[in-house]
N, C-alpha and C positions, 0 to 999 in steps of 0.2 A: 504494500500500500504506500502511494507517496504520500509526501507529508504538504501539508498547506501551509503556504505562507504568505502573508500581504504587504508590501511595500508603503508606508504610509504616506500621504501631503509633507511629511516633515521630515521624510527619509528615516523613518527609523525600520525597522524590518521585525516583524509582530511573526513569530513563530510558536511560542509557549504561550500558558493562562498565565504567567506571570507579566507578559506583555500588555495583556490588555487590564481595563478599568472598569467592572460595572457602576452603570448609573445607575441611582438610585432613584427612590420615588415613580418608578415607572412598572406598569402592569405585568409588559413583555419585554426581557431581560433587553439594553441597551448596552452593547460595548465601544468602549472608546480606547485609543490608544492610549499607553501611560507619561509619555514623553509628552506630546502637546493635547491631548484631550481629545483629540478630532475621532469622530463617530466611526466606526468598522463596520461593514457593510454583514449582517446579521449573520447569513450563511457562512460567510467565511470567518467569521469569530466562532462560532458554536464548534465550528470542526479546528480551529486553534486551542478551542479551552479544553477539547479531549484527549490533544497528544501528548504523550508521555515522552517527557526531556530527555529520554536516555535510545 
């Protein structure tokens, strides 16, 4: 299986759940990247927050 990874607006490269940031106060889980905040497009966060760093 390859792994997923997204490029962020701020150049950072979002591959683990350590990368990203949930928002809170929202119904359906919002991720934003941890570097500058900017939102991750939903599909591709969900399949980021389940890979295993190793």
């Amino acid at each position: 299986m390859t792994r997923t990874t997204y490029r962020c607006a701020c150049g950072a490269h979002l591959e683990f759940k350590q990368d990203l940031e949930k928002e809170s106060g929202t119904t359906t889980p919002t991720w934003k990247c941890t570097d500058c905040g900017t939102p991750v497009p939903g599909m591709t966060a969900e399949k980021i927050r389940h890979q295993d760093p190793s």
